[in-house]
C-alpha positions in Angstrom: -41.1 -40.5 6.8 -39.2 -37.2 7.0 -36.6 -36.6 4.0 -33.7 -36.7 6.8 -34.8 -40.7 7.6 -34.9 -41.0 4.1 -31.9 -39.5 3.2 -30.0 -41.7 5.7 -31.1 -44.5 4.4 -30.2 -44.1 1.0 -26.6 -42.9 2.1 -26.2 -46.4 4.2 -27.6 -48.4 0.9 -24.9 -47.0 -0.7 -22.0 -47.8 2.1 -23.3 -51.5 2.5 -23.8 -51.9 -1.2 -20.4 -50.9 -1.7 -18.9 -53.0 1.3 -20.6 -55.5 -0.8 -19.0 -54.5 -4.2 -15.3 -54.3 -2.3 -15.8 -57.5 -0.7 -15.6 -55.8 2.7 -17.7 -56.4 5.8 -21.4 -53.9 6.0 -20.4 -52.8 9.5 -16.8 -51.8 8.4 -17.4 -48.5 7.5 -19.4 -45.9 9.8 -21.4 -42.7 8.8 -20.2 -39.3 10.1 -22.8 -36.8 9.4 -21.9 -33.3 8.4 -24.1 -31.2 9.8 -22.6 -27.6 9.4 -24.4 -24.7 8.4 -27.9 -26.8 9.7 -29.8 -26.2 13.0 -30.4 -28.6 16.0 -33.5 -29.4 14.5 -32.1 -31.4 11.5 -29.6 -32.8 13.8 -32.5 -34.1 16.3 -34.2 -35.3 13.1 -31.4 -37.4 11.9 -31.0 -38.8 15.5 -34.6 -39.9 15.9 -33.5 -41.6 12.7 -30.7 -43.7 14.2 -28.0 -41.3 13.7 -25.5 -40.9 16.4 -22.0 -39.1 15.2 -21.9 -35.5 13.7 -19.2 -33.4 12.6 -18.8 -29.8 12.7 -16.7 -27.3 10.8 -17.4 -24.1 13.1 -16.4 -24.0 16.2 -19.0 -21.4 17.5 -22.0 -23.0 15.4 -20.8 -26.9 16.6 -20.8 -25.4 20.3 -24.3 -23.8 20.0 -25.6 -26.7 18.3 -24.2 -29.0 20.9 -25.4 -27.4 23.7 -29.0 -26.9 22.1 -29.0 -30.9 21.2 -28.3 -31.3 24.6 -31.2 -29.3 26.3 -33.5 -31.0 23.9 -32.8 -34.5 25.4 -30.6 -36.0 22.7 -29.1 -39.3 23.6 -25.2 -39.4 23.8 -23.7 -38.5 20.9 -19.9 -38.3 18.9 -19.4 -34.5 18.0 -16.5 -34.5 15.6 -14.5 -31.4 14.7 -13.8 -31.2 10.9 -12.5 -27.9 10.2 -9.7 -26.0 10.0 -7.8 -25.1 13.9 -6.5 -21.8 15.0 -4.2 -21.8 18.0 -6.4 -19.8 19.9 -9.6 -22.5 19.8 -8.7 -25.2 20.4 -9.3 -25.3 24.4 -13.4 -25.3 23.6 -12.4 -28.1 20.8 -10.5 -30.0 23.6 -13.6 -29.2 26.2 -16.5 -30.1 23.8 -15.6 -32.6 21.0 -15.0 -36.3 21.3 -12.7 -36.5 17.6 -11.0 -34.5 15.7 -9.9 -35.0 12.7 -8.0 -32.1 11.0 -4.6 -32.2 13.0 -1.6 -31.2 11.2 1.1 -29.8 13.4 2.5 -30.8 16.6 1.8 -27.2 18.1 -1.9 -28.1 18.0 -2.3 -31.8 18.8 -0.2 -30.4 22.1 -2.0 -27.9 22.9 -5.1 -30.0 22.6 -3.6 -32.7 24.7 -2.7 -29.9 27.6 -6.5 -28.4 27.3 -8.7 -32.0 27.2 -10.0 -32.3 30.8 -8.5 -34.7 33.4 -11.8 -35.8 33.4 -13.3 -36.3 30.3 -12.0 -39.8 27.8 -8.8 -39.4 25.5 -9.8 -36.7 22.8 -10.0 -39.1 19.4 -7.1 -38.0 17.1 -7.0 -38.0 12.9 -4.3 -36.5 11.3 -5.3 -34.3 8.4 -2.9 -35.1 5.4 -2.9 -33.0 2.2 -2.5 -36.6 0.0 -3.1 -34.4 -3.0 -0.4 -31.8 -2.4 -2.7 -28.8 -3.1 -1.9 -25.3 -2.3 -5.6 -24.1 -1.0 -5.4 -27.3 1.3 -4.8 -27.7 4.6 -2.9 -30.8 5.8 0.5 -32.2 6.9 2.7 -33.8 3.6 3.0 -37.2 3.2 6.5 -37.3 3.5 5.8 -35.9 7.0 3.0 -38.0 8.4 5.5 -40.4 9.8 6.8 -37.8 12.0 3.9 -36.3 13.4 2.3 -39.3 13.8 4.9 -40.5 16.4 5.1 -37.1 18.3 1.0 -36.9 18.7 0.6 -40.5 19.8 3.0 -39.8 22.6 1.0 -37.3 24.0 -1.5 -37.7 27.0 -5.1 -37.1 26.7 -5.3 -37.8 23.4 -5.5 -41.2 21.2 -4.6 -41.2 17.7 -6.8 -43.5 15.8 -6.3 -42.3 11.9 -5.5 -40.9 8.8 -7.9 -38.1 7.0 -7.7 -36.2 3.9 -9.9 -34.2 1.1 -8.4 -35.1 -2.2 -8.4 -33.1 -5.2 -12.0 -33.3 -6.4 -12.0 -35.6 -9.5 -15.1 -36.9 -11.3 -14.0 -40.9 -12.9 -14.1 -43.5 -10.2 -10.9 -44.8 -10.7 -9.5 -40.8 -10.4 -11.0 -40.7 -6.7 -9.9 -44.4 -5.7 -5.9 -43.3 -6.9 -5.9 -40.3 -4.4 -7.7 -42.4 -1.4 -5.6 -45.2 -2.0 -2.1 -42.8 -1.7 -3.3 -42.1 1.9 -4.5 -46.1 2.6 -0.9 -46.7 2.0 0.7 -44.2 4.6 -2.0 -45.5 6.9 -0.9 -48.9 6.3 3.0 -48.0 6.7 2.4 -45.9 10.0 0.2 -49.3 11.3 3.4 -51.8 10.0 5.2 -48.8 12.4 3.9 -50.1 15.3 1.1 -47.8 15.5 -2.6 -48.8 16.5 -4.3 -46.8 13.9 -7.7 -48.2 13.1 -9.6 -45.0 11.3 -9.5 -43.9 7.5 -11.5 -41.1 7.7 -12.0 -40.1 3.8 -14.8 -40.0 1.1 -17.8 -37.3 1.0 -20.8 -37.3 -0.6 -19.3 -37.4 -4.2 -16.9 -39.8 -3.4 -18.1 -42.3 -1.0 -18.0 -45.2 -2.9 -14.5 -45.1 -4.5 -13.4 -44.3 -0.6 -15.2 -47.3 0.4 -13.4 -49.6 -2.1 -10.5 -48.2 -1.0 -10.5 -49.2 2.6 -12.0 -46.1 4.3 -13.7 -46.7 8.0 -15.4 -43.1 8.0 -17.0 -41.3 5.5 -18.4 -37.9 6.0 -21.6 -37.1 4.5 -23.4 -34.0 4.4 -25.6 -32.5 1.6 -26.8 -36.2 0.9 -28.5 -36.0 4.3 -29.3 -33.2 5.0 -30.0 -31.2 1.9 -28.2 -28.2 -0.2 -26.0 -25.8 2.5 -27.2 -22.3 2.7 -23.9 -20.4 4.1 -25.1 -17.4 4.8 -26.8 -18.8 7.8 -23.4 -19.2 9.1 
């Protein structure tokens, strides 16, 4: 068994045995994995384990890695775009990713909306909120979700299916559930809105668990699948 198949099997332990723990459902909760800074290879490996969504936080290694996946005969998959969005990228965001989850401002999410093709399904939408109100973090403010919230789900092309955030890295259990469960309660005010929201996209691999008890539907998961990063292969 490679260490990838392994890996994902531990991680999804984990998530059911803390669905279990929280009293939700095993299947509420799906696995994103990260697989920046790692070649097609370990991405084919994880898919020949059962793995179907990936995220990216480069937009030129996501579009390489994409197209090589591809020409190697990959099933369908989700490619998620987790990282940061300059104005000038995000037509090949809108042309070659199914979600993204790190909108937070209107200029973008419309410029998205004008770029996705005709063609092509409703680009997936997660607003990226900074629940922990850190300066080195990207993110709309809470006080502001509301707002942008509205505006994006009004645009074409697009859906808006979620909250995400990074909190403030914290190492106690009930120190990660606090910040995950500040942005469970915006989700939940934006749904009692009128909104159809359905995705909490928060907890990483440090965090998982207190993300799970606290209601998430995605958690991201990288070096617990894959292995340590090495960034200068970036």
């Amino acid at each position: 068994m490679s260490p990838i198949r392994q890996n994902l099997q531990a991680v999804t332990a984990t998530i059911v045995a803390a669905t279990q723990e929280s009293g939700r459902a095993p299947d509420a909760v799906r696995l994103l994995a990260v697989s920046k800074t790692f070649g097609p290879e370990a991405v084919l490996a994880a898919v020949a384990a059962g793995q179907r969504a990936f995220g990216e936080n480069y937009l030129q290694e996501g579009l390489d890695k994409i197209r090589a996946v591809r020409q190697a005969g990959a099933p369908a998959l989700a490619w998620h775009f987790i990282g940061p969005i300059q104005s000038n990228k995000t037509r090949p965001i809108a042309e070659h990713f199914d979600w993204v989850h790190t909108v937070e401002r209107e200029k973008i999410a419309q410029r998205l909306s004008e770029q996705r093709p005709a063609g092509m399904a409703p680009l997936q939408i997660c607003l990226q909120v900074n629940i922990s109100g850190e300066a080195s973090k990207s993110g709309v403010a809470p006080d502001a979700v509301a707002a942008l919230a509205h505006q994006v789900a009004a645009l074409p092309r697009l859906t808006l299916r979620g909250l995400m955030a990074i909190p403030e890295p914290a190492v106690e259990f009930e120190q990660q559930r606090a910040a995950f469960a500040r942005l469970r309660v915006l989700y939940e005010q934006l749904r009692a809105d009128g909104l159809a929201l359905d995705t909490l996209s928060m907890g990483m691999s440090a965090d998982l668990r207190a993300a799970v008890f606290e209601g998430a539907t995605m958690v991201r998961v990288g070096s617990a699948i894959f292995g340590a990063r090495n960034y200068n292969k970036v």
